[in-house]
TORGUDREN-309029 format. One line per field, with one value per residue (C-alpha): residue number from 1; residue in one letter; x, y, z. Coordinates in pm, 1 decimal. Last residue first. Layout:
n NUM; ...
res A; ...
x X; ...
y Y; ...
z Z; ...
This chain:
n 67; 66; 65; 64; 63; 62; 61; 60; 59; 58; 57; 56; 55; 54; 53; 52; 51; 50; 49; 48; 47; 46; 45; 44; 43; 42; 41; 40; 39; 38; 37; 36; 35; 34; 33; 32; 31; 30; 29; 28; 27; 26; 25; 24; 23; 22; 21; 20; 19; 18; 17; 16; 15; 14; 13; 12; 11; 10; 9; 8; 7; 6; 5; 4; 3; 2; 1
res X; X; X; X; X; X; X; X; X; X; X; X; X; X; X; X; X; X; X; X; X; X; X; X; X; X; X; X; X; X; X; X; X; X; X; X; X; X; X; X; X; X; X; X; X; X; X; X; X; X; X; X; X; X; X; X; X; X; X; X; X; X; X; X; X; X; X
x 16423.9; 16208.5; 16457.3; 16604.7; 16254.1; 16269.9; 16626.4; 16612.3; 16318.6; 16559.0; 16879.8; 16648.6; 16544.6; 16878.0; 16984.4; 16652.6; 16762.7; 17034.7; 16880.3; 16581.0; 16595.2; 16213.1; 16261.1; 16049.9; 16013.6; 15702.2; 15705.8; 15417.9; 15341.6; 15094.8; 15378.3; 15148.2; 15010.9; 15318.3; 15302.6; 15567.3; 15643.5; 15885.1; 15918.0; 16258.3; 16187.0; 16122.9; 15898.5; 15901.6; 15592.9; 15457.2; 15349.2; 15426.1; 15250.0; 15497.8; 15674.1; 16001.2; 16327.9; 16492.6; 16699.0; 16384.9; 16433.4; 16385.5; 16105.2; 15884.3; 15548.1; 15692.2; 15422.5; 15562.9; 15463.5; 15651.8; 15989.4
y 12933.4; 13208.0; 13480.9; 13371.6; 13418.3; 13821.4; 13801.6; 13708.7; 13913.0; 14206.3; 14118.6; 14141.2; 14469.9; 14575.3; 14448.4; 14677.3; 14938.7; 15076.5; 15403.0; 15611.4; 15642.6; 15696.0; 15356.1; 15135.7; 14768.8; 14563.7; 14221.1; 13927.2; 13594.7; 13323.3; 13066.2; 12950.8; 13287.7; 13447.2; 13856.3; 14071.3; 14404.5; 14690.2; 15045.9; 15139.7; 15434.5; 15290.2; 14957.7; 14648.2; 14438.2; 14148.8; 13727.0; 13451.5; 13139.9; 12901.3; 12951.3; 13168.0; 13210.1; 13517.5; 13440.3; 13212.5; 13002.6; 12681.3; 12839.8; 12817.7; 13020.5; 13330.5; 13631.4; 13983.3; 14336.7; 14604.7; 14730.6
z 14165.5; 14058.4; 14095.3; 13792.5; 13607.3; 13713.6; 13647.0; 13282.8; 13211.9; 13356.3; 13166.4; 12812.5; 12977.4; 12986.8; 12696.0; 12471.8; 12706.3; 12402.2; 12227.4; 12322.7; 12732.8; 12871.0; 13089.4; 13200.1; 13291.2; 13375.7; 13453.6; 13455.1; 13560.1; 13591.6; 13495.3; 13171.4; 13111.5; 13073.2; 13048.4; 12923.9; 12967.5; 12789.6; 12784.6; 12636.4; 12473.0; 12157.0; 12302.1; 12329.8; 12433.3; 12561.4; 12520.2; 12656.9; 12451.0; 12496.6; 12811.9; 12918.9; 12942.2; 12721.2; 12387.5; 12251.1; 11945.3; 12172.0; 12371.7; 12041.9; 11948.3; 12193.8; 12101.4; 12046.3; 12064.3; 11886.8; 11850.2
């Protein structure tokens, strides 16, 4: 858990640009912000335990939708 900058889309497991950058938290909180694509998403939860998929699944849909 903590906050995290993406140097490299190729090791990436969620879309995204170079330079996105966000947070994961315990309880499931989690946000991210891409400069590049002028976008951002907010999820939370206050669930300790397995969200960290779900929220994986929501980045994934929030760039999805993009399309």
């Amino acid at each position: 858990f903590g906050m995290f900058v993406r140097k490299s889309i190729e090791s990436s497991f969620t879309p995204g640009s170079e330079g996105t950058f966000g947070w994961a938290g315990a309880a499931g909180t989690w946000f991210f912000i891409d400069p590049k694509e002028e976008l951002f998403g907010l999820f939370f939860t206050q669930v300790f335990g397995l969200t960290f998929p779900t929220a994986i699944q929501f980045e994934k849909m929030t760039y999805e939708a993009l399309c």
